[in-house]
N, CA, C and O atoms as a GROMACS GRO file, in nm:
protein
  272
    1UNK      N    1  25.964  14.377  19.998
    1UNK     CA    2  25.938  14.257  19.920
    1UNK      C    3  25.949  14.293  19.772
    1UNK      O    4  25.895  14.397  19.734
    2UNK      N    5  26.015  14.215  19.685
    2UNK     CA    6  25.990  14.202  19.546
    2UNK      C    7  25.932  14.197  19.483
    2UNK      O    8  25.885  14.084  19.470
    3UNK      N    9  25.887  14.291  19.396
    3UNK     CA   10  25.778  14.258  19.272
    3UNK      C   11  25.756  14.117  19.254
    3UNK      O   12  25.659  14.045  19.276
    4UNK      N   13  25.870  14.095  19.209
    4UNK     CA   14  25.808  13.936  19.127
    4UNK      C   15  25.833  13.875  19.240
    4UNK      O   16  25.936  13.824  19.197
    5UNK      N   17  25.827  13.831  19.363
    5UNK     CA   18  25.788  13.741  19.496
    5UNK      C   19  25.608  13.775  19.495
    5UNK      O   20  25.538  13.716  19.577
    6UNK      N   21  25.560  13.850  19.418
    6UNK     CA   22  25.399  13.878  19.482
    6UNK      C   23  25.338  13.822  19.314
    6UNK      O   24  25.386  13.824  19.201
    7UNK      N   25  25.215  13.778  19.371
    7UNK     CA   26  25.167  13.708  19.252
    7UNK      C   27  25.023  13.826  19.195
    7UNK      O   28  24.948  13.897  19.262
    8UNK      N   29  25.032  13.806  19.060
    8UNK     CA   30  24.897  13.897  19.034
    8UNK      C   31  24.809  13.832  19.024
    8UNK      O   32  24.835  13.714  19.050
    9UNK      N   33  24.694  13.854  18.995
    9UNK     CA   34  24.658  14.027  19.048
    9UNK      C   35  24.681  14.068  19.152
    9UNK      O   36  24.695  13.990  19.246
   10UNK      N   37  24.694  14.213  19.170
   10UNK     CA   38  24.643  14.283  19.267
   10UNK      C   39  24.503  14.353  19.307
   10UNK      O   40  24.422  14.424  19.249
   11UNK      N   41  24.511  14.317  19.388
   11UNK     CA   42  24.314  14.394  19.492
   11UNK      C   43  24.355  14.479  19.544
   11UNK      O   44  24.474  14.502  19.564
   12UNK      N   45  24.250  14.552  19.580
   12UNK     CA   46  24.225  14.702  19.655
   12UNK      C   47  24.118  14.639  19.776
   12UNK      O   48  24.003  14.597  19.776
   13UNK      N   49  24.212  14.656  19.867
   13UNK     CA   50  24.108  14.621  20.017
   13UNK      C   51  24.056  14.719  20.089
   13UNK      O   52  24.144  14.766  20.160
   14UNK      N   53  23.970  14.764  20.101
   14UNK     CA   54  23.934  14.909  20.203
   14UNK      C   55  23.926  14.882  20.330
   14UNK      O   56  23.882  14.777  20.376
   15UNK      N   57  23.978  14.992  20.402
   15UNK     CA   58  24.026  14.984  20.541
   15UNK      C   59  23.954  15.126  20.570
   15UNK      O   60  23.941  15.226  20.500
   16UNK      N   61  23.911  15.094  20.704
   16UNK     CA   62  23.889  15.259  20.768
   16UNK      C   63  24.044  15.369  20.717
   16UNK      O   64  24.156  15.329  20.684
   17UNK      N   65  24.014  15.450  20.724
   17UNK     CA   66  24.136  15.568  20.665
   17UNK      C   67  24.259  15.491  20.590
   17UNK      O   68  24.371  15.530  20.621
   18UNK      N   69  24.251  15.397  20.505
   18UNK     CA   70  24.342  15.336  20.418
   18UNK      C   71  24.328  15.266  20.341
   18UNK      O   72  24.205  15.259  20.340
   19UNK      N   73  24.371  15.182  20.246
   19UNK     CA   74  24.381  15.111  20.126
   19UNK      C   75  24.437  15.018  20.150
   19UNK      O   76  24.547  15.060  20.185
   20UNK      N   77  24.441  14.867  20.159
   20UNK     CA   78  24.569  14.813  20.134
   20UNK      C   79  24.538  14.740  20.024
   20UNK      O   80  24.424  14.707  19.995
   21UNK      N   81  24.667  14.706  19.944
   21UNK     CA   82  24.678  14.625  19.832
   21UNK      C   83  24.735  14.488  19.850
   21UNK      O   84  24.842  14.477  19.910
   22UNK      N   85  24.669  14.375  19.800
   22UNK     CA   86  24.712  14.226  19.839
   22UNK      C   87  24.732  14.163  19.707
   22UNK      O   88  24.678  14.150  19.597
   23UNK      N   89  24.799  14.142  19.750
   23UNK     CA   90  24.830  14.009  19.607
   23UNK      C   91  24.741  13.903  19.535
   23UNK      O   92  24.636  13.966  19.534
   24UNK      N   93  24.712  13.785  19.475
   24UNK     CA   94  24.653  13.684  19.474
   24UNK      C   95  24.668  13.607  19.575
   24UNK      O   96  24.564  13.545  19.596
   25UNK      N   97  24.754  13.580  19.650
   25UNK     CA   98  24.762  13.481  19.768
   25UNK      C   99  24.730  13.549  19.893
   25UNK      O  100  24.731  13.477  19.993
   26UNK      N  101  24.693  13.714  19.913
   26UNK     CA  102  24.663  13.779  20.034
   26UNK      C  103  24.745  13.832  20.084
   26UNK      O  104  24.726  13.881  20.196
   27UNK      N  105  24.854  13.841  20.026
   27UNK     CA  106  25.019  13.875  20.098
   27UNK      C  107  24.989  14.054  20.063
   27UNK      O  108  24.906  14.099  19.984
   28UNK      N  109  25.072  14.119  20.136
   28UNK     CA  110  24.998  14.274  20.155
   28UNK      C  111  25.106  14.363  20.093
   28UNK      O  112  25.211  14.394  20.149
   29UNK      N  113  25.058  14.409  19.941
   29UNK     CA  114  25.121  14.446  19.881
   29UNK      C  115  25.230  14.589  19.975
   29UNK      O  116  25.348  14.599  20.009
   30UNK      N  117  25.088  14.689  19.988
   30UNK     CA  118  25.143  14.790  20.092
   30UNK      C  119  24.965  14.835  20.117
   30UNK      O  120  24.853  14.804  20.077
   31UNK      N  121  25.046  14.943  20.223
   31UNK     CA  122  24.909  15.026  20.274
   31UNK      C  123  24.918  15.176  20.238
   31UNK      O  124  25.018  15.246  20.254
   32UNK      N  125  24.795  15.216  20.185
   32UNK     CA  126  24.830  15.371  20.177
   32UNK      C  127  24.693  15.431  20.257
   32UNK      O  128  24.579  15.386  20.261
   33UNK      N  129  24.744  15.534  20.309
   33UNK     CA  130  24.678  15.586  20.401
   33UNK      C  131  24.613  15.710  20.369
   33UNK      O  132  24.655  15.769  20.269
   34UNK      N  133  24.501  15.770  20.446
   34UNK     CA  134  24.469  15.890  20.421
   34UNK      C  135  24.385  15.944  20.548
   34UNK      O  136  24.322  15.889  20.638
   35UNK      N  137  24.408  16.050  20.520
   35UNK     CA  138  24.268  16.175  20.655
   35UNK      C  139  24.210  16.290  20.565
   35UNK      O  140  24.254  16.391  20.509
   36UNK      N  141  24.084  16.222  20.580
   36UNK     CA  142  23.946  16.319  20.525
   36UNK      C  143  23.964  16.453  20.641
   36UNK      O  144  23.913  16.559  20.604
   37UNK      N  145  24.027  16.454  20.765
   37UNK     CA  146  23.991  16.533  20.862
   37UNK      C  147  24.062  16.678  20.797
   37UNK      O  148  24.154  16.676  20.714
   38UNK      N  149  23.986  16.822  20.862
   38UNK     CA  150  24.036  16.933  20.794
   38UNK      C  151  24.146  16.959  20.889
   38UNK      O  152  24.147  16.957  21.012
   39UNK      N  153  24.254  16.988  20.791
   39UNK     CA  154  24.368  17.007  20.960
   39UNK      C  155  24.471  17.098  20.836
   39UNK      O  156  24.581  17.070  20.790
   40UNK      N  157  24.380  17.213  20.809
   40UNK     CA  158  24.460  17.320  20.757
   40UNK      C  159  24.542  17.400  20.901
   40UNK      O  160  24.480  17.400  21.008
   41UNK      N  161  24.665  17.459  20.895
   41UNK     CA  162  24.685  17.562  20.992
   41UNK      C  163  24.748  17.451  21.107
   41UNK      O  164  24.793  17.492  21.214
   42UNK      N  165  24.746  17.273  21.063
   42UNK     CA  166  24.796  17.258  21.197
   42UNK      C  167  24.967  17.164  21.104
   42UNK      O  168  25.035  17.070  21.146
   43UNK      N  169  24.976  17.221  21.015
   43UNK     CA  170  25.153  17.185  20.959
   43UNK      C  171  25.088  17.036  20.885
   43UNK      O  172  25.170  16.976  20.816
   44UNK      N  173  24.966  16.982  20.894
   44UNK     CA  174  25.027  16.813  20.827
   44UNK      C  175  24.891  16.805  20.666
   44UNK      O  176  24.824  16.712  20.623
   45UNK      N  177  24.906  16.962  20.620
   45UNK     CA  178  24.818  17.005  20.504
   45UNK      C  179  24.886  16.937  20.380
   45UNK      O  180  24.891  17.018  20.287
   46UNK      N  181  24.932  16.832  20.351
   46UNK     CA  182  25.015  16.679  20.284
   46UNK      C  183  24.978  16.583  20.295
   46UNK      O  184  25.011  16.503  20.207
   47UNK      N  185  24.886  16.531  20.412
   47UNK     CA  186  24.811  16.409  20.359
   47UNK      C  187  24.743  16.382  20.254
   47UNK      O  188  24.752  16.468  20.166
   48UNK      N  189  24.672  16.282  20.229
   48UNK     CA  190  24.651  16.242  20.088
   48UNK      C  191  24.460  16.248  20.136
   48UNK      O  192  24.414  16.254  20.250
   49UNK      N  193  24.406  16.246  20.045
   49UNK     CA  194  24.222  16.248  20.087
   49UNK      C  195  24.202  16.124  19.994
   49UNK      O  196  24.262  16.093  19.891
   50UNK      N  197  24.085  16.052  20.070
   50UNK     CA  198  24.040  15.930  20.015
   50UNK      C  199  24.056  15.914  19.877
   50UNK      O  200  24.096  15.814  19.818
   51UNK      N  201  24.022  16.025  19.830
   51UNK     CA  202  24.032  16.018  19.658
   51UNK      C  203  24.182  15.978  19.616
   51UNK      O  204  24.212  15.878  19.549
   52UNK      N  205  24.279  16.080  19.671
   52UNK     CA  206  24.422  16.043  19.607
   52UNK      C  207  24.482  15.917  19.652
   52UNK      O  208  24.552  15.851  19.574
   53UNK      N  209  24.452  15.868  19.808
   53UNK     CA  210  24.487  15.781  19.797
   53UNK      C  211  24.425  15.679  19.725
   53UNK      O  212  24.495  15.630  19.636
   54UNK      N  213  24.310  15.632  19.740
   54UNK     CA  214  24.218  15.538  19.584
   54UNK      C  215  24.337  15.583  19.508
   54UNK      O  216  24.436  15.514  19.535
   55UNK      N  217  24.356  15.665  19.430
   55UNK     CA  218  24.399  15.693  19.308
   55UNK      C  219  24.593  15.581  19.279
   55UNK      O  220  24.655  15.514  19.196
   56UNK      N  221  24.602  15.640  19.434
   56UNK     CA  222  24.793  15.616  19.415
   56UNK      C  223  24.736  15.409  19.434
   56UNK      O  224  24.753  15.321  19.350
   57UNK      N  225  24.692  15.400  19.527
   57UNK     CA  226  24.647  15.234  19.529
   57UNK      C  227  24.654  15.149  19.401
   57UNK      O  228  24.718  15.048  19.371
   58UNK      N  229  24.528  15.256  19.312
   58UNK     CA  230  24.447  15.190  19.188
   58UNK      C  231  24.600  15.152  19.134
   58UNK      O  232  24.623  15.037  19.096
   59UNK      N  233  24.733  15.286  19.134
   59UNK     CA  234  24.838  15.264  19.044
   59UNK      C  235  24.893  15.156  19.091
   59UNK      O  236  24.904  15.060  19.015
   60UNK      N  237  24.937  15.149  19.216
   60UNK     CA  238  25.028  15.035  19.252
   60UNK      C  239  24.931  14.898  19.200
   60UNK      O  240  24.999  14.816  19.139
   61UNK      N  241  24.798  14.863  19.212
   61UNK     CA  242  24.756  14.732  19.214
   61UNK      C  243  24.789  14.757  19.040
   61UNK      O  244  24.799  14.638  19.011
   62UNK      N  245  24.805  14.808  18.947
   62UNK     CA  246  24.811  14.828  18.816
   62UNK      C  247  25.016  14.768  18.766
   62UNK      O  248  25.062  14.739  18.656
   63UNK      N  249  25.082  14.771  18.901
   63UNK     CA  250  25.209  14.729  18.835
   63UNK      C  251  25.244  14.604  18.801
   63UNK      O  252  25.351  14.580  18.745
   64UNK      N  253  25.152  14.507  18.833
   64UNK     CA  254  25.245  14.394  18.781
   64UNK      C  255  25.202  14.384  18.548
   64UNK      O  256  25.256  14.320  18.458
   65UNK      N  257  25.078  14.492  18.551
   65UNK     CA  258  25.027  14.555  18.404
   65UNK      C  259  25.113  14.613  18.349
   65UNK      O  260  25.127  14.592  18.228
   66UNK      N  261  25.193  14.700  18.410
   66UNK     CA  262  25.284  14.801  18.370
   66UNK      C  263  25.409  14.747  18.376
   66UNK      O  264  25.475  14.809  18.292
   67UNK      N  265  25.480  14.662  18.431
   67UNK     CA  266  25.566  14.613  18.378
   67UNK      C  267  25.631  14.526  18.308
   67UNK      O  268  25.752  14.506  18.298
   68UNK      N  269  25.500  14.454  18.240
   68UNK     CA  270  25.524  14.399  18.152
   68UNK      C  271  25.538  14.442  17.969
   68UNK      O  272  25.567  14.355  17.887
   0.00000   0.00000   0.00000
């Protein structure tokens, strides 16, 4: 979907292990995901932890700010 098809603001919705971001009308910007779980040693040490994802969310609900 298109930037400008989504209306601002954007919200931060909390989800068990994810984020999603909605528009003003509820339309779902995206989802970002994460696992608090420790899973060093099993190859998927690249997920994101609650914090980064919050963080990458906060940015996306921040673009319709930033591109103007």
């Amino acid at each position: 979907m298109a930037l400008d098809r989504l209306t601002p603001p954007f919200r931060i919705k909390p989800h068990d292990a994810a984020f999603q971001v909605v528009d003003a009308n509820g339309a779902t910007v995206c989802w970002v995901h994460y696992d608090e779980r420790d899973l060093i040693g099993t190859g998927f040490g690249d997920r994101l932890t609650r914090k980064g994802a919050l963080r990458v969310a906060t940015w996306i609900r921040r673009l319709p700010e930033l591109v103007k």
